[in-house]
N, C-alpha and C positions, 0 to 999 in steps of 0.2 A: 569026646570032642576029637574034631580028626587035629592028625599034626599041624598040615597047614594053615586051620583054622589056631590053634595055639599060637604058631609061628607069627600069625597076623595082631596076633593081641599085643602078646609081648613086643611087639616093633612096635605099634601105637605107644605103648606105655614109655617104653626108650625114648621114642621121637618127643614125645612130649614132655622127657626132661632134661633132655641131652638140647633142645630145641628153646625151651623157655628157663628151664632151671627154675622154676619157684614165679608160681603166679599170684593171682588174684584168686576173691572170693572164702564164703567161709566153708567152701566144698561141695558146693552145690554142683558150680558149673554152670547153669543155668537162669546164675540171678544179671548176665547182663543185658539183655533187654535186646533191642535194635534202636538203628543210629536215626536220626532225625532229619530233616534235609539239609542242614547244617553241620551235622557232625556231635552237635554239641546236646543232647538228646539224654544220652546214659552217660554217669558216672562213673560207673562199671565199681563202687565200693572202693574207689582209692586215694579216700583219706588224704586228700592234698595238699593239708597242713600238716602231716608226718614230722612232728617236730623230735622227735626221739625213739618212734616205734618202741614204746615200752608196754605191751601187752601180756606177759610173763605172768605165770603164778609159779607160789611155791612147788608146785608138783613138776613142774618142768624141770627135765636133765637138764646138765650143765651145756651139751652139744643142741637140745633144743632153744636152748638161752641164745648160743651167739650163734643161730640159724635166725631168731627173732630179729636178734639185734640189726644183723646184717641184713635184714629183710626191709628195718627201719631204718636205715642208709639210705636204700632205691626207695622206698617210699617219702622220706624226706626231699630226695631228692627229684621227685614227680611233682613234689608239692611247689619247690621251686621254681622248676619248669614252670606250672599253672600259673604261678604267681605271676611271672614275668609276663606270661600272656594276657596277664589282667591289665598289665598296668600299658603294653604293646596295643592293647583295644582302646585304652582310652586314652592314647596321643592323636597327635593330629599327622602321623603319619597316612602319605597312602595305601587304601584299604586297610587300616590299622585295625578295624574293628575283624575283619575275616582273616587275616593274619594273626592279632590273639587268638582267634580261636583255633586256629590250627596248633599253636603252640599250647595253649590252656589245653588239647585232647592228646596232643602229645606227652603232656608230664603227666595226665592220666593215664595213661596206655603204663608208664615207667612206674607211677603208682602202682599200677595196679600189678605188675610182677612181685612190688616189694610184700605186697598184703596175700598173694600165694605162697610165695616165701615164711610170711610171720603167721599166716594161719595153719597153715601143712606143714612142714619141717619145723617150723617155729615152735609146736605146739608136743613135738614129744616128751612124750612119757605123760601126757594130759589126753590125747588125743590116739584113738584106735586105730585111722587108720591115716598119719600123716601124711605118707606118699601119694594115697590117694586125691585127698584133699589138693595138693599141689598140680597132680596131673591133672584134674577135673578143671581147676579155674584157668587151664590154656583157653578153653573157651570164652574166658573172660576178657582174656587178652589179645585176642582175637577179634576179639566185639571193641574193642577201644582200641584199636588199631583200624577196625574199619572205620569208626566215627573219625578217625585223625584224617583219613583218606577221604572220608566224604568233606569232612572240612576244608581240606585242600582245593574239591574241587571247588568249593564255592569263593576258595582265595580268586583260584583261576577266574573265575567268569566276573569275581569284583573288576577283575582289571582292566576290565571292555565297558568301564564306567569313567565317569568324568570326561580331563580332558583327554583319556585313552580311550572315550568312547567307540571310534572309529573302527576298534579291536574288537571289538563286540561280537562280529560275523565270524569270527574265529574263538574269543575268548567264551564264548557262550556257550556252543556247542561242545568245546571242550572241556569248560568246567561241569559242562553235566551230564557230561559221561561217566568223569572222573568220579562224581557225587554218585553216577548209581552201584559205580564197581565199588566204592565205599558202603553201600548199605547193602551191597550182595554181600560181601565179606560180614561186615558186623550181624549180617543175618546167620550167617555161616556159624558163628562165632558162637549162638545160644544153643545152635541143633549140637556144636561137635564137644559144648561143655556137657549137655544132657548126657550123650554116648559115653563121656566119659567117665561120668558122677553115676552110672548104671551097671546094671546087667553084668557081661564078661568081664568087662574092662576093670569094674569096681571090683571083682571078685582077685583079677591077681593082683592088682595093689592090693591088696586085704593082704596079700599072702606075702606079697612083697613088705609090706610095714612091720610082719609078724616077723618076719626073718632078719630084716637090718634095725629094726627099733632096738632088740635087744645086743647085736654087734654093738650099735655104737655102747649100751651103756658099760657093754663088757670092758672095751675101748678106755674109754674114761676111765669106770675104775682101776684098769692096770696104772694109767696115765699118773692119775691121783696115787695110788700104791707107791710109785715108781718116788712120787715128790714127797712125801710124805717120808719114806723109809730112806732115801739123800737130804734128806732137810732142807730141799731145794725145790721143794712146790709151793710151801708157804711166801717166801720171798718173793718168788717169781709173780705169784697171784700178785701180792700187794704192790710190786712195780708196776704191775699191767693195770691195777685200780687206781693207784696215782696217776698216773701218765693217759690212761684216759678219761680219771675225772677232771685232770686239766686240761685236757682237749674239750671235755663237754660244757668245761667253763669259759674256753674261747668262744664258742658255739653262742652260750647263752647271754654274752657279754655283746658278740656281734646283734645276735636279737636284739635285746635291748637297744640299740642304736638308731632304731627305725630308720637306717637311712636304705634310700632307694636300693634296689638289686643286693646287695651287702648283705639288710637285714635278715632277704629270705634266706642265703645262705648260711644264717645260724642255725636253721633246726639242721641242715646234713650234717654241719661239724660234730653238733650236740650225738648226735644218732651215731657218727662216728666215734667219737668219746666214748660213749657207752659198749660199744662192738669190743674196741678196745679194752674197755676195764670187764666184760663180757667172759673174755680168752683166759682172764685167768681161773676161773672154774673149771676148768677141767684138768688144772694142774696140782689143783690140792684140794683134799675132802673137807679139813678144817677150815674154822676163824680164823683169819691172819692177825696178829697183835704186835703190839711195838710201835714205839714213838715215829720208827722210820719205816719205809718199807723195802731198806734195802738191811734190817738189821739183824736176823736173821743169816743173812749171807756173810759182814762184815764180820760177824760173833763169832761165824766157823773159821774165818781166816785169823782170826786174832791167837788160833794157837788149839783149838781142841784136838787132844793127840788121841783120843781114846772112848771109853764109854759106850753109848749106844748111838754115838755119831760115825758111821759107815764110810766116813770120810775123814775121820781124824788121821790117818798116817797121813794124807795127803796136807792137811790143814795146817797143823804143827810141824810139816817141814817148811810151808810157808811165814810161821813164826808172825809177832808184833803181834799190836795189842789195838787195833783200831776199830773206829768206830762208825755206825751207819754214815752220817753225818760226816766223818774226814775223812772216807774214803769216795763220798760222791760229790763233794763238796767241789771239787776243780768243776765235775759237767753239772752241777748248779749255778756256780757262778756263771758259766758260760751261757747259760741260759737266761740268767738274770741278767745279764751286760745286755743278750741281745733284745731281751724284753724293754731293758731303758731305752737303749736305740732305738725302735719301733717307735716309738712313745715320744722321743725328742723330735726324730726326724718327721714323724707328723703333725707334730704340735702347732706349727702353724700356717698346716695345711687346712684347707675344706675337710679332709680325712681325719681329723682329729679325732674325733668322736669313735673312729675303727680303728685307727693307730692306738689309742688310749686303752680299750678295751682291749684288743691282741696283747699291748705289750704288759699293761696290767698283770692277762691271765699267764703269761710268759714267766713273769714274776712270781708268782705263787707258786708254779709249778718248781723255778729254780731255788725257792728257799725252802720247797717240802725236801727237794735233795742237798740240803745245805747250804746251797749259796747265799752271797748275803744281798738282801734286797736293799736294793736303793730307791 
C-alpha cells in the first residue's frame, strides 16, 4: 500500500474519533437505514429509554466498564431528549407535533453516540475489535443526524400552515429543501458506516484495538497494584461506590415520581450514579469490605506505624485512634442537614414529590458517612 494511501486511512480513522468520540451501533455501521420524509424513519439503535446503560459482563476490564457506563450517561441522556419530544408533539402548541419530532430525532442522534460508546470502547476485553466498532457506527450517527435535519425541514414548512398560512410561498420551499439535504446526509450516513465496518479501514482498527486494548489493561493493573500495595485503592473504590450508588438512588427516586420533565431525568442521574461508583475499578483488584467505605483509610490514620503498611511512618505520626464513621461524620451530617432542607423547603410545594425523593436520597447517602439522619 502506497504511503499516501496509508496516510488517508489513518486520518479517516482519527477524524472519526477525534470527531464523534464513541457512537452508535453494534459495529456494523451500516444498520442505520435512511431518513423518511419526516425525519422520523430510523431509530438508528439508540435505546431511548437508556435508563442506566448497564450492558457490562463479567469479562469486561475495569476501563471498559466506565467507557460502558459513560456511554450510558449520553444514551440516557438521548432518551430524555426523546421523551420531552414526545410529550412537545402532543401539546397543543404550534406545529407541536413537527417540532417533537425534530426534538424525539435529536435525542436519537445523542442516543445514538452513547450506544457507539457502550458497544465499542464499552465492550473491552469482550470484544476484538472495540475501536473498530466505535468508528464504524459514525455512520450511524450521521444517519440520525440527517433524519434530525430532515425533520427540521418539515418543522419549517409546518409553519406556512394555519393562521401563518400566508408563509407557505416561502415556508414550503424551504422546508423542502431542508428535508432533502436531510435525506442526502442520512443517506450519506449507511454508505460511510459501510466503509468504515470494511475493507482498509476495519483492517487498522484491528490493529489499532490490538495495540491499546492491551495499554489500557497494563494501565489498570499498575493503577490497581499502585492501591492495593498503599492500602488506598480499596477505600477509594468503596467511596466512589457509595457516593455513586447514592447518586443512582437520587436518579431512581426521581423516576419513580412520574412527574413531567423531572421523571425523565432519572435514568441520566441513575446512569450517572453508576459511571460514578464505575471509577472505582480501576483503583483496586480486590472486594472492598467494611461497615464504612471510608474505613480502610480511617484504620491507617488511627496509628499503623509499621508492618506491611507502606505507609505507616507516615500514619503513626499522624497518631489517634478514629474511626470510619467520626472522622466523616461532620461531611455526613452536612449532607444530611442539606438532604432535610430539600425535603422541608418542598413540602409544600407542587414539587414535593422531587424534593422528597432528592432530599430522602441526600439522607442515606449522609448517614452511610456518619451523619445522623433526621
Amino acid at each position: 500500500m502506497k504511503t499516501w494511501q496509508r496516510g488517508t486511512l489513518v486520518s479517516a480513522v482519527l477524524a472519526g474519533l477525534l470527531v464523534l468520540g464513541g457512537c452508535a451501533s453494534s459495529g456494523s455501521g451500516d444498520l442505520s437505514g435512511t431518513s423518511g420524509g419526516d425525519g422520523s424513519s430510523a431509530n438508528n439503535g439508540s435505546g431511548s429509554n437508556g435508563s442506566n446503560g448497564s450492558t457490562t459482563t463479567a469479562s469486561t476490564t475495569p476501563t471498559g466498564d466506565v467507557a460502558n457506563k459513560s456511554g450510558g450517561v449520553v444514551t440516557a441522556t438521548g432518551g430524555a431528549i426523546s421523551s420531552l419530544g414526545t410529550a412537545i408533539g402532543g401539546s397543543n402548541l404550534p406545529s407541536a407535533s413537527a417540532l417533537g419530532n425534530v426534538v424525539d430525532n435529536l435525542g436519537n442522534t445523542v442516543s445514538t453516540l452513547g450506544t457507539g460508546v457502550q458497544s465499542g470502547l464499552g465492550s473491552i476485553g469482550t470484544s476484538k475489535n472495540p475501536i473498530g466498532t466505535t468508528v464504524s457506527s459514525t455512520g450511524n450517527v450521521v444517519t440520525a443526524a440527517g433524519n434530525t435535519v430532515t425533520a427540521t425541514g418539515g418543522l419549517v414548512d409546518s409553519l406556512g400552515t394555519g393562521p401563518l398560512q400566508p408563509l407557505s410561498p416561502v415556508t414550503t420551499p424551504v422546508g423542502g429543501a431542508v428535508q432533502q439535504v436531510g435525506q442526502a446526509v442520512a443517506n450519506a450516513g449507511g454508505t460511510l458506516g459501510t466503509a468504515l465496518s470494511t475493507g482498509p479501514v476495519e483492517q487498522v482498527t484491528q490493529q489499532l484495538s490490538s495495540a491499546v486494548v492491551p495499554l489500557t489493561s497494563q494501565v489498570t493493573t499498575a493503577t490497581q497494584t499502585a492501591g492495593n500495595t498503599t492500602g488506598l485503592g480499596a477505600p477509594g473504590t468503596n467511596l466512589l461506590q457509595t457516593v455513586g450508588g447514592g447518586v443512582a438512588g437520587v436518579g431512581t427516586s426521581l423516576t419513580a415520581t412520574n412527574a413531567p420533565v423531572v421523571s425523565n431525568l432519572g435514568g441520566v442521574v441513575t446512569a450517572t450514579g453508576n459511571t460514578v461508583a464505575a471509577l472505582g475499578g480501576p483503583l483496586s483488584g480486590g472486594s472492598a469490605s467494611g461497615s464504612s467505605p471510608l474505613a480502610p483509610i480511617t484504620g491507617a490514620l488511627g496509628g499503623a506505624t509499621g508492618g506491611s503498611n507502606p505507609l505507616g511512618a507516615v500514619t503513626g505520626a499522624l497518631g489517634g485512634s478514629g474511626s470510619a464513621t467520626g472522622a466523616t461524620a461532620p461531611i455526613g451530617s452536612l449532607v444530611t442537614n442539606v438532604g432535610s432542607s430539600v425535603t422541608s423547603t418542598g413540602a409544600t410545594t407542587p414539587l414535593a414529590p422531587v424534593t422528597g425523593a432528592v432530599g430522602g436520597a441526600l439522607g442515606t447517602v449522609g448517614s452511610a458517612l456518619g451523619g445522623a439522619h433526621h
